[in-house]
PDB file of N, CA, C and O in Angstrom:
ATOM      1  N   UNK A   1       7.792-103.711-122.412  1.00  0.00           N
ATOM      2  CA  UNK A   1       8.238-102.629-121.561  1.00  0.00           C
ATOM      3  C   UNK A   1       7.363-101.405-121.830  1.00  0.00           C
ATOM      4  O   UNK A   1       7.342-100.825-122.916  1.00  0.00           O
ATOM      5  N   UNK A   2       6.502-100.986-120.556  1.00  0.00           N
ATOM      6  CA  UNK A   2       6.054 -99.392-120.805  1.00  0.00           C
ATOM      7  C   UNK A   2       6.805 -98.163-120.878  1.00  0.00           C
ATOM      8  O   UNK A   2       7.756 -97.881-120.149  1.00  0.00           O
ATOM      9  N   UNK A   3       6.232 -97.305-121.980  1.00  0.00           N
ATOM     10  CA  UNK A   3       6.612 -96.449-122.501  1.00  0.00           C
ATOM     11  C   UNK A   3       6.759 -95.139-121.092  1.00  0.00           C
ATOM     12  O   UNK A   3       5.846 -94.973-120.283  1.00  0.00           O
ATOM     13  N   UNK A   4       8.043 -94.355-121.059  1.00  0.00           N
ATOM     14  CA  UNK A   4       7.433 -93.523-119.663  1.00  0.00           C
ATOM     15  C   UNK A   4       6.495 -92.703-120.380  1.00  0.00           C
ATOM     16  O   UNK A   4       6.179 -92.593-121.565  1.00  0.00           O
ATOM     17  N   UNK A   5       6.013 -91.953-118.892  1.00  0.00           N
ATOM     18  CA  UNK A   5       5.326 -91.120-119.385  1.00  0.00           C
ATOM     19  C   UNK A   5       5.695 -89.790-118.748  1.00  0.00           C
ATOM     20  O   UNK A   5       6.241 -89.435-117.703  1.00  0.00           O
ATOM     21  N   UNK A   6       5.077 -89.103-120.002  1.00  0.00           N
ATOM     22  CA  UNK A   6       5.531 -87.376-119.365  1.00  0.00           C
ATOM     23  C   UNK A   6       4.536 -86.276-119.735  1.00  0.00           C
ATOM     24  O   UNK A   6       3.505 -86.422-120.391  1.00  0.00           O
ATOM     25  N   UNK A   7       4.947 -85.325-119.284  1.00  0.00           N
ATOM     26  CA  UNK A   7       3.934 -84.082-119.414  1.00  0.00           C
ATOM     27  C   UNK A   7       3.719 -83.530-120.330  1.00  0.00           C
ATOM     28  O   UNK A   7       4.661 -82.892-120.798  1.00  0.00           O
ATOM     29  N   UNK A   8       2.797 -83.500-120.834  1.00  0.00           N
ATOM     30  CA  UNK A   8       2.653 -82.669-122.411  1.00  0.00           C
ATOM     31  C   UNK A   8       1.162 -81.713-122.712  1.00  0.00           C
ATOM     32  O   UNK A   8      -0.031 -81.998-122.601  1.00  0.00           O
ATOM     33  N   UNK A   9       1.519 -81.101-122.923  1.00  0.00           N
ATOM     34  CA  UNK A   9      -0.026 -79.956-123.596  1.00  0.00           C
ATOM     35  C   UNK A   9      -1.033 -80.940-124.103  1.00  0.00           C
ATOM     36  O   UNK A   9      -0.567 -81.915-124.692  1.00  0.00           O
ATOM     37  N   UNK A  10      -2.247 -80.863-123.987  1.00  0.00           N
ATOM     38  CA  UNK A  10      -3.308 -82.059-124.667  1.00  0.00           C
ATOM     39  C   UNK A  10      -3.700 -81.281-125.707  1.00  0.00           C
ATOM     40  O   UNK A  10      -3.797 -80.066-125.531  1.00  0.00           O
ATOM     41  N   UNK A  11      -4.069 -82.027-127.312  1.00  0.00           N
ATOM     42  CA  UNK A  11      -4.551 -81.313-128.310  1.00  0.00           C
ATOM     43  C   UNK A  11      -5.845 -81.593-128.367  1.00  0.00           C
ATOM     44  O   UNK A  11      -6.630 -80.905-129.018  1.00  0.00           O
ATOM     45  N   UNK A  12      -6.253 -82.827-127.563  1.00  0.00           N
ATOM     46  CA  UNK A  12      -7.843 -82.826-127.506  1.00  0.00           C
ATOM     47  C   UNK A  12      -8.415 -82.396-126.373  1.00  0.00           C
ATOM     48  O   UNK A  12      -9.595 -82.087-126.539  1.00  0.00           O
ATOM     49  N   UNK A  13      -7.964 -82.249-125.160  1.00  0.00           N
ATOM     50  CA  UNK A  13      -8.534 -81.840-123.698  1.00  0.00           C
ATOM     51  C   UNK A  13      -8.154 -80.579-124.034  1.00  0.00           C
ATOM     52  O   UNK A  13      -7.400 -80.359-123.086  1.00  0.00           O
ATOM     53  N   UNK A  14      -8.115 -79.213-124.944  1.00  0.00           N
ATOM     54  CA  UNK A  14      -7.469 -78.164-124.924  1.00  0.00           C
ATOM     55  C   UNK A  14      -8.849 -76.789-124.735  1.00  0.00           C
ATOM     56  O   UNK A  14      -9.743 -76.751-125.581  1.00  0.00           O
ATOM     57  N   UNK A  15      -8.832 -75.813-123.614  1.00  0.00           N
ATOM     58  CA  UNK A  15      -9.466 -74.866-123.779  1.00  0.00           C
ATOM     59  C   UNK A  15      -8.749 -73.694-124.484  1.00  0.00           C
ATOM     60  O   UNK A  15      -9.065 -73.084-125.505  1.00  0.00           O
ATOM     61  N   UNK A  16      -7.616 -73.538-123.593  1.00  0.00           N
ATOM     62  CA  UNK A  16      -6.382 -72.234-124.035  1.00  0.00           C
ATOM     63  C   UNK A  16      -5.418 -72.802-124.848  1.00  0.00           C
ATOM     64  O   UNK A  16      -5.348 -72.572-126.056  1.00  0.00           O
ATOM     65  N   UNK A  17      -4.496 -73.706-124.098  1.00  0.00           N
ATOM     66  CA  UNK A  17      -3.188 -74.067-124.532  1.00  0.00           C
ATOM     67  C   UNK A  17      -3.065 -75.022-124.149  1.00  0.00           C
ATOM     68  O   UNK A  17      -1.845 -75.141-124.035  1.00  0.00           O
ATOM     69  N   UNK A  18      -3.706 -76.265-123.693  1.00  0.00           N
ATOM     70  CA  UNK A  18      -4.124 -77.404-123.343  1.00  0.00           C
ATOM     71  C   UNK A  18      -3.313 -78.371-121.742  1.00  0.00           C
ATOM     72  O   UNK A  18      -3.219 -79.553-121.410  1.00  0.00           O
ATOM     73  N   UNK A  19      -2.825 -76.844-121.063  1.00  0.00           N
ATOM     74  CA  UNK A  19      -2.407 -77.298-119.836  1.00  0.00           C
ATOM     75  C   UNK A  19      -2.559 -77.968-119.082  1.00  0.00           C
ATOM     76  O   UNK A  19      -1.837 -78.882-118.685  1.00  0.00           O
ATOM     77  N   UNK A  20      -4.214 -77.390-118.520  1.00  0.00           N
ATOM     78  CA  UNK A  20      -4.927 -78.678-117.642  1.00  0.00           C
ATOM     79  C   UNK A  20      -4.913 -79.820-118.453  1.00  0.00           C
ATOM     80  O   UNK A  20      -4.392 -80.842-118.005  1.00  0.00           O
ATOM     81  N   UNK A  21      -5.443 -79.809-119.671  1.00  0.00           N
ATOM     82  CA  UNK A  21      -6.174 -81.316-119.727  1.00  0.00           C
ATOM     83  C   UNK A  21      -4.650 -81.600-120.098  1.00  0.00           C
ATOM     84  O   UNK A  21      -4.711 -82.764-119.701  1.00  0.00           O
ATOM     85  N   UNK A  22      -3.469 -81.496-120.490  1.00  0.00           N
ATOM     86  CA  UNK A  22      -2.087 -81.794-120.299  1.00  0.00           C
ATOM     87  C   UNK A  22      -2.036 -82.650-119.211  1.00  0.00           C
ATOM     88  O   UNK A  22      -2.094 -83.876-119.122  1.00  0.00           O
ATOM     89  N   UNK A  23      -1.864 -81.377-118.054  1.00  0.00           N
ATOM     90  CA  UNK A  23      -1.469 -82.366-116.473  1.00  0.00           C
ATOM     91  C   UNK A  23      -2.698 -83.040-115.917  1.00  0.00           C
ATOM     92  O   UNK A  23      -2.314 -83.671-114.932  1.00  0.00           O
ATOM     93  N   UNK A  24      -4.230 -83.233-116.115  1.00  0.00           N
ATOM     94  CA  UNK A  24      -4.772 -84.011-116.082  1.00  0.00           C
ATOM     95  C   UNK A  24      -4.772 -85.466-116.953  1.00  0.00           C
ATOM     96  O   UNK A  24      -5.328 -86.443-116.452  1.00  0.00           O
ATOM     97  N   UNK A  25      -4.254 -85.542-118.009  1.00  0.00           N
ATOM     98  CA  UNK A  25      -3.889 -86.762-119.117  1.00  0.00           C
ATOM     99  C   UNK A  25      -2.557 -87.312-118.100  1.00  0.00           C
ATOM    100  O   UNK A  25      -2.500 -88.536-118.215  1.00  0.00           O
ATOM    101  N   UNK A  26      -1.451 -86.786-117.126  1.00  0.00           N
ATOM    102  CA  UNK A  26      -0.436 -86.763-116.708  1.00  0.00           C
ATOM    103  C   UNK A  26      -0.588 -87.948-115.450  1.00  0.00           C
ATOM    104  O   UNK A  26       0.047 -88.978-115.227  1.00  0.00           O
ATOM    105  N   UNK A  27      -1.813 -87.246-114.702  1.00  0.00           N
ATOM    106  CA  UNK A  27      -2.032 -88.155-113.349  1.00  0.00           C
ATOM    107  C   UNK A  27      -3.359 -88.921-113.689  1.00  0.00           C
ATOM    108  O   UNK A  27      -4.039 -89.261-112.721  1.00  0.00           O
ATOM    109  N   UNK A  28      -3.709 -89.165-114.668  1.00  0.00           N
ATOM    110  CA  UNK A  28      -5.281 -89.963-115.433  1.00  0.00           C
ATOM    111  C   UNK A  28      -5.995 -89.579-114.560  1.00  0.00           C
ATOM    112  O   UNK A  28      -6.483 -90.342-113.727  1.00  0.00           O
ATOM    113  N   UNK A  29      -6.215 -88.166-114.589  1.00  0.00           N
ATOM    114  CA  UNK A  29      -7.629 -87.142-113.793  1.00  0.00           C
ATOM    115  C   UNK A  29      -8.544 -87.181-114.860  1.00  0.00           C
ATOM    116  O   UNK A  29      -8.320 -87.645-115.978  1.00  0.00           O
ATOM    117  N   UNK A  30      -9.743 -86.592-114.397  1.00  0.00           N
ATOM    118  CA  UNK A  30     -10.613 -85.318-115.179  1.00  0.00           C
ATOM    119  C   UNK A  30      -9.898 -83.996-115.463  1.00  0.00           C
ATOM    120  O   UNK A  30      -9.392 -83.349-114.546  1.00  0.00           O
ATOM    121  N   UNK A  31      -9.862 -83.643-116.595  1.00  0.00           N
ATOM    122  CA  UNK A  31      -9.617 -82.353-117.029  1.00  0.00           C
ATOM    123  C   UNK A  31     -10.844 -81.145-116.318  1.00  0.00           C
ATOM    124  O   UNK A  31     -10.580 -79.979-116.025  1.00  0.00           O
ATOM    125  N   UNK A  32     -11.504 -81.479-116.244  1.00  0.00           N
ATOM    126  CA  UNK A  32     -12.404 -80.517-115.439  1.00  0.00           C
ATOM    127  C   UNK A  32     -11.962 -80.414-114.125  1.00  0.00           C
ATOM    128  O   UNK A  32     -12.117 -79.262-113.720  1.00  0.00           O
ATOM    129  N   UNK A  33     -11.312 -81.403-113.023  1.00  0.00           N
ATOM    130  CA  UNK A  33     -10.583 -81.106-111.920  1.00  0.00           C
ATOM    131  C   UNK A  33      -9.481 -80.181-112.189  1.00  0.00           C
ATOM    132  O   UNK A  33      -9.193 -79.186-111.525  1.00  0.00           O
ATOM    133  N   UNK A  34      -8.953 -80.581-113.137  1.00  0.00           N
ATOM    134  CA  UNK A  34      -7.402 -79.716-113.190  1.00  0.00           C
ATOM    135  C   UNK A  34      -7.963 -78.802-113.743  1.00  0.00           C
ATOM    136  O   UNK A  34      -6.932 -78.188-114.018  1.00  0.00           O
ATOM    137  N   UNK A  35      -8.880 -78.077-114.214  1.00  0.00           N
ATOM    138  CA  UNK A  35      -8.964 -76.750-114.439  1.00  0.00           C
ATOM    139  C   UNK A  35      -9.577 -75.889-113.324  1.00  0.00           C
ATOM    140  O   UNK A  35      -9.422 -74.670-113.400  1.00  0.00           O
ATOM    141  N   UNK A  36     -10.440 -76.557-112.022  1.00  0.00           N
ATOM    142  CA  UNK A  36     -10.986 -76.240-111.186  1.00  0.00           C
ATOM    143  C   UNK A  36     -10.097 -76.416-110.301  1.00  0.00           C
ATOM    144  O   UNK A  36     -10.636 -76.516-109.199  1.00  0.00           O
ATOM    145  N   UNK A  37      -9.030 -76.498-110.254  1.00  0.00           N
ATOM    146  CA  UNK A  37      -8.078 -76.847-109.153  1.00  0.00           C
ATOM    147  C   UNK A  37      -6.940 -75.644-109.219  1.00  0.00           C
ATOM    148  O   UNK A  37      -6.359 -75.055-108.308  1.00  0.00           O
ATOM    149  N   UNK A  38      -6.817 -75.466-111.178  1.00  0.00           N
ATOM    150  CA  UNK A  38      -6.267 -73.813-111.416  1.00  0.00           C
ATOM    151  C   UNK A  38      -7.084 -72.970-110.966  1.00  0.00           C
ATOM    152  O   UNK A  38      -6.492 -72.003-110.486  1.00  0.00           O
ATOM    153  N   UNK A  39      -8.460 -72.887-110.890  1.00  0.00           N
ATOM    154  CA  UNK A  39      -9.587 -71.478-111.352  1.00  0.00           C
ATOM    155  C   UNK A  39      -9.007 -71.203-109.665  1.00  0.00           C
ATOM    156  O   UNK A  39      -8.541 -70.135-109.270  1.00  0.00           O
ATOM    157  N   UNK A  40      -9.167 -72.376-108.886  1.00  0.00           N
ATOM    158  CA  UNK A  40      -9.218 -71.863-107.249  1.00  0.00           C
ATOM    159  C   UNK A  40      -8.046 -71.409-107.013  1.00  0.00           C
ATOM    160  O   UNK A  40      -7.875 -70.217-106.756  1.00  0.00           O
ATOM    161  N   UNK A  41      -6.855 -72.460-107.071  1.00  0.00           N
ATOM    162  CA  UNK A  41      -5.322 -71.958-106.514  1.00  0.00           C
ATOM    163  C   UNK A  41      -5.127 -70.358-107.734  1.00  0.00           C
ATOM    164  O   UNK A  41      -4.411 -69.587-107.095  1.00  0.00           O
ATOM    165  N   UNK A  42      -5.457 -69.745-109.002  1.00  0.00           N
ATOM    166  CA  UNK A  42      -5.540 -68.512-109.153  1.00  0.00           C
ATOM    167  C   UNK A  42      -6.215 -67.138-108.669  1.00  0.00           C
ATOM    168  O   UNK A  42      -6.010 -65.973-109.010  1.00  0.00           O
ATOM    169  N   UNK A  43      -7.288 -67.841-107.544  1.00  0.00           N
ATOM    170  CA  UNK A  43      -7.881 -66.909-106.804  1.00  0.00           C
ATOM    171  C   UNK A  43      -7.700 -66.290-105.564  1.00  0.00           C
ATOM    172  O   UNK A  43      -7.898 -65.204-105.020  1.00  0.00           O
ATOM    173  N   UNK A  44      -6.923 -68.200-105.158  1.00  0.00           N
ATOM    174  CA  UNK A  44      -6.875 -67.865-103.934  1.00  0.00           C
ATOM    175  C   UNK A  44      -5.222 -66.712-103.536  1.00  0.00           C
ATOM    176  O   UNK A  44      -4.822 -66.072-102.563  1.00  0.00           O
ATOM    177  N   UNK A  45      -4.717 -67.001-104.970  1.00  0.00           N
ATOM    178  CA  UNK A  45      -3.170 -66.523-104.729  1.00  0.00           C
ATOM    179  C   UNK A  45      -3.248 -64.931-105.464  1.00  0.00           C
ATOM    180  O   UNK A  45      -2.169 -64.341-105.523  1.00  0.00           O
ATOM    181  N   UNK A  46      -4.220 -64.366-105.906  1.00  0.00           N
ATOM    182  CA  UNK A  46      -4.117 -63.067-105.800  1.00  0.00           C
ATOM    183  C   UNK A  46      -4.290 -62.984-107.792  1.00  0.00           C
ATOM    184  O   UNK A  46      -4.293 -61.955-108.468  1.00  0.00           O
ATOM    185  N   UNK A  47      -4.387 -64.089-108.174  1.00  0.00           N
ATOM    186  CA  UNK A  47      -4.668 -64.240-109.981  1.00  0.00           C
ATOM    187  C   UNK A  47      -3.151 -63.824-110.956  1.00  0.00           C
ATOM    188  O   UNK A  47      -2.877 -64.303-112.057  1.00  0.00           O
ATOM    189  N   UNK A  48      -2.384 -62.884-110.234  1.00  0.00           N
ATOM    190  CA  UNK A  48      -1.018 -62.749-111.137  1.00  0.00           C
ATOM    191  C   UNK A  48      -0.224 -64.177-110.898  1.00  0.00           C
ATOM    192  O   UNK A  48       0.188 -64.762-111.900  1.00  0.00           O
ATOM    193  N   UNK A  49      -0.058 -64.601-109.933  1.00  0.00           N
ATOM    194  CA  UNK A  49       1.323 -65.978-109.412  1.00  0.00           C
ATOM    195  C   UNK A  49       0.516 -66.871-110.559  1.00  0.00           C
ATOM    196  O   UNK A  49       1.101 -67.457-111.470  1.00  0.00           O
ATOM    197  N   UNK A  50      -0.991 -66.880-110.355  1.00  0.00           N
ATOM    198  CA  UNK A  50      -1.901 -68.542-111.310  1.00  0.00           C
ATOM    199  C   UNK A  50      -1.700 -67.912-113.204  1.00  0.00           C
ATOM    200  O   UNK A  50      -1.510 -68.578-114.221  1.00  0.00           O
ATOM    201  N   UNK A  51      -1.784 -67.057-113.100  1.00  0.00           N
ATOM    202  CA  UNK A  51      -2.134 -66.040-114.637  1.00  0.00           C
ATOM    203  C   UNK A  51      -0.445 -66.278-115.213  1.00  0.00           C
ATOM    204  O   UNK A  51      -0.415 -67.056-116.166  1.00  0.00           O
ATOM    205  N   UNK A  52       0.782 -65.802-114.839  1.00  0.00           N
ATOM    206  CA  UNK A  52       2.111 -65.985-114.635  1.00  0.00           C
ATOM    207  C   UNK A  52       2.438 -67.388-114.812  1.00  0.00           C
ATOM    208  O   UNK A  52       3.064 -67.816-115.782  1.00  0.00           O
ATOM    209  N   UNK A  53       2.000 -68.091-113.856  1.00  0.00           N
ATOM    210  CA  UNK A  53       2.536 -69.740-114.095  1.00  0.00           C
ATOM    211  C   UNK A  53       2.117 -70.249-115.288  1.00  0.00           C
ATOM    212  O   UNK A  53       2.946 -70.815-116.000  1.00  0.00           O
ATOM    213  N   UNK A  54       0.686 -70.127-115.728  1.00  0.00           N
ATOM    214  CA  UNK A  54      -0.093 -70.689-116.704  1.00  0.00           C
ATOM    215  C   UNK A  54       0.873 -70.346-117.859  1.00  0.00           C
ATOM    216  O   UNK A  54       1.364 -71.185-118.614  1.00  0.00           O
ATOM    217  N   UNK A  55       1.104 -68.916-117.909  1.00  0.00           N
ATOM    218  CA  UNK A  55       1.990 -68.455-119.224  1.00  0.00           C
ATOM    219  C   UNK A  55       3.407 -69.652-119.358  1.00  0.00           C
ATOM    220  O   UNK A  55       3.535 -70.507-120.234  1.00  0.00           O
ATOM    221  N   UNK A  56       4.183 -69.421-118.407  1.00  0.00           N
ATOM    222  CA  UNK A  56       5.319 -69.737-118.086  1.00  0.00           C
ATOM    223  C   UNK A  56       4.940 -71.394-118.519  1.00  0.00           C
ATOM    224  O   UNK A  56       5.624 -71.861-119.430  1.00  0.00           O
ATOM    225  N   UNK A  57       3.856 -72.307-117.884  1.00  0.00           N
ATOM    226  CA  UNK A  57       3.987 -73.529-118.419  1.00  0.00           C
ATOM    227  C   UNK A  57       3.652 -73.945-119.965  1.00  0.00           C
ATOM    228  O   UNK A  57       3.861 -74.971-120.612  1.00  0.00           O
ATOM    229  N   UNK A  58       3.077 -72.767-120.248  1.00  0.00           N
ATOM    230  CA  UNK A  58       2.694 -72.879-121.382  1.00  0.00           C
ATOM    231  C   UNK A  58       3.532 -72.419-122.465  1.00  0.00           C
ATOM    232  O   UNK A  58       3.055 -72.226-123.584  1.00  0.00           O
ATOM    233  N   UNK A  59       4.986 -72.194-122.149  1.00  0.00           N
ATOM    234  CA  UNK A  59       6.343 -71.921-122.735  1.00  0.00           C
ATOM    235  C   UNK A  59       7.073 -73.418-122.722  1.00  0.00           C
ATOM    236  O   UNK A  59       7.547 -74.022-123.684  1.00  0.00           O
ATOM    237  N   UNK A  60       7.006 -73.859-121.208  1.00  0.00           N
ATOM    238  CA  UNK A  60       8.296 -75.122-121.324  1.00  0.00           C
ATOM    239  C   UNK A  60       8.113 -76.627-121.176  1.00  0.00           C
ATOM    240  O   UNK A  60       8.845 -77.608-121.044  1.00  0.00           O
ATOM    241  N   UNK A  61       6.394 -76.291-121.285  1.00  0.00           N
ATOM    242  CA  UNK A  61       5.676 -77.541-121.731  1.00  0.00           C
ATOM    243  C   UNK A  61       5.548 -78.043-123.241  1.00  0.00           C
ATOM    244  O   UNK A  61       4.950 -77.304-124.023  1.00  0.00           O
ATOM    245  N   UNK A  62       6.209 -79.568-123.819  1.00  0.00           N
ATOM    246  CA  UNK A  62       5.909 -79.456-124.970  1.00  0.00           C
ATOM    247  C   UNK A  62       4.451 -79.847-125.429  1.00  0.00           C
ATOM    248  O   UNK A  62       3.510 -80.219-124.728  1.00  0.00           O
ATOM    249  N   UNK A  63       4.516 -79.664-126.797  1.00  0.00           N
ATOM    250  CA  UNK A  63       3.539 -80.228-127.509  1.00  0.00           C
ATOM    251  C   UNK A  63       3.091 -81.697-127.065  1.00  0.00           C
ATOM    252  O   UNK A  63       3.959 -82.472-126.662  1.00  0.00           O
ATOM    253  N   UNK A  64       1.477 -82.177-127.145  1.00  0.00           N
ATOM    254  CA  UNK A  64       0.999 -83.776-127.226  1.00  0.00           C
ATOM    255  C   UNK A  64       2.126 -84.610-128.390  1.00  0.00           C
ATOM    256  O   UNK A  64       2.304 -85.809-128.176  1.00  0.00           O
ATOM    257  N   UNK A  65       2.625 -84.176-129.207  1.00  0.00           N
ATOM    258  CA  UNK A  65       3.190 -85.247-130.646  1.00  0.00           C
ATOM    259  C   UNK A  65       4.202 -84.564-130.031  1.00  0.00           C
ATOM    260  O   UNK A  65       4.986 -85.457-130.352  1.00  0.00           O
ATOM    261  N   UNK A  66       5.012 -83.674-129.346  1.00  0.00           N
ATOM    262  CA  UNK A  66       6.699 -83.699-129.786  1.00  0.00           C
ATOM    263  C   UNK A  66       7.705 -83.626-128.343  1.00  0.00           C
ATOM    264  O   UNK A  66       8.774 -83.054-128.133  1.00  0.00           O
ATOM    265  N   UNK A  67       6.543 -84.758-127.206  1.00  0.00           N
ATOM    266  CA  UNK A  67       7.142 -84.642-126.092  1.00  0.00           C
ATOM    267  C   UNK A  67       8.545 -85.552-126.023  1.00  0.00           C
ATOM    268  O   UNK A  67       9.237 -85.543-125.005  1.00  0.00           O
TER     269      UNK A  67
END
C-alpha cells in the first residue's frame, strides 16, 4: 500500500523556506517552475497578495521530516 502523500517544505529544494521546491516535490515538477510560476503570479498581483501568501504558507506548511 502507498504511502499518501502531502505537502511539506523541502530541506533539499530550499532557497528561503523551501516552499516551491515543497509544492514542486508535491506535483513531481521542477522546482525551478514553481518558483517561476511564484516570481510571475507575485508580479502580476501587485507583489503584497504573492509576498503575504509566501509568509502565510510558510507558517502552516510543515516541515520535510514532521509532515
Amino acid at each position: 500500500m502507498s504511502e499518501k502523500k502531502r505537502l511539506s517544505k523541502s530541506s533539499k529544494d530550499k532557497v528561503f523556506l523551501g516552499i516551491c521546491g515543497g509544492i514542486a516535490n508535491y506535483f513531481d515538477s521542477d522546482p525551478v517552475l514553481a518558483r517561476s510560476a511564484y516570481v510571475i503570479l507575485t508580479i502580476f498581483t501587485g507583489f503584497v497578495p504573492g509576498i503575504l501568501g509566501y509568509i502565510i504558507l510558510g507558517v502552516i506548511i510543515p516541515e520535510e521530516g514532521n509532515a
